[in-house]
N, C-alpha and C positions, 0 to 999 in steps of 0.2 A: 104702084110701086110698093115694094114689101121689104122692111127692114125687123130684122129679129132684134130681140133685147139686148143689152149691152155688155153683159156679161157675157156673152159669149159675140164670137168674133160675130159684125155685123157686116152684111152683105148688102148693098141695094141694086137691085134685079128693074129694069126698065126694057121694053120690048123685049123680053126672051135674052137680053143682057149684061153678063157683071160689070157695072158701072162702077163700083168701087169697096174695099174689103175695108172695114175699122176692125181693129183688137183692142183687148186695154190695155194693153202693151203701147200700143201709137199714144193712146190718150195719159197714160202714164209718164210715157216720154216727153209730151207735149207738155205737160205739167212743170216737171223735171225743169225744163231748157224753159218757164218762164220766174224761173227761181231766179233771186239775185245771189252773190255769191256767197255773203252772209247769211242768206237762208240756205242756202243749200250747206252750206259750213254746220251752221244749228242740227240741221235735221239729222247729218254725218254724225255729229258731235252725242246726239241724244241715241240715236241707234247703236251707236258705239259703248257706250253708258248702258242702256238697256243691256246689252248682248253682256257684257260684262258684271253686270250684277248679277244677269239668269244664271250664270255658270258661274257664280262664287256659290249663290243659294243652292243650287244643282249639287254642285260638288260636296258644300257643308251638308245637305239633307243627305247622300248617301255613304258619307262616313258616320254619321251621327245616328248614335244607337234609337230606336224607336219610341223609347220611354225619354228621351230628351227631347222629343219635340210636339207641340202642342200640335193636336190632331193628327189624323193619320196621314202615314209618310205616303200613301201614293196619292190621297185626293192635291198634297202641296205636289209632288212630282207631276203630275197630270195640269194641274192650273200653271203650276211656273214652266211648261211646255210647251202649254196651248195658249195660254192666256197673252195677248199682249196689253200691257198694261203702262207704259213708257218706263220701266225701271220703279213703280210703286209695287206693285203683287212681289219683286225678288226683297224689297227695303221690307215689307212687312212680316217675310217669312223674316230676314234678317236682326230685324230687330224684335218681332212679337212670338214668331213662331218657334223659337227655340227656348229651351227652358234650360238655367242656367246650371254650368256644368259642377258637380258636385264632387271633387275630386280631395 
């Protein structure tokens, strides 16, 4: 019997075969539907939070001239892109990574 790793869809092959296909999709799902509703509320609640801080920081980093912000403006576009961080990486450009406006 020959099963591949899991990150890629898994196949188990018995006599010449396909017995049955997994993706992480299935096992994703499976996860998903053993949430109670409160947690599935949570996790809604913080992804929603997250998404929305990335794209305040987003937006404030590429109006914000390049001498107003601590360190360079693409290594913070690049981390607040890729990084997921649950809503900390966007709070600390937010609050640390800006230097305050001199107007």
């Amino acid at each position: 019997m020959n099963t591949f790793p899991a990150h890629r869809p898994s196949v188990t092959i018995a006599a010449n075969r396909v017995e049955s296909v997994t993706t992480r999709g299935d096992t994703l799902t499976h996860w998903w539907r053993t949430l109670s509703a409160g947690q599935r509320a949570t996790v809604v609640t913080v992804g929603a939070l997250d998404a929305s801080l990335r794209i305040a920081a987003l937006v404030d980093l590429a109006r914000r001239p390049a001498g107003q912000v601590r360190g360079p403006k693409w290594l913070w576009a690049v981390s607040l892109g890729v990084v997921n961080s649950l809503g900390v990486l966007p709070l600390a450009y937010l609050i640390r990574g800006r230097r305050p406006d001199r107007g």
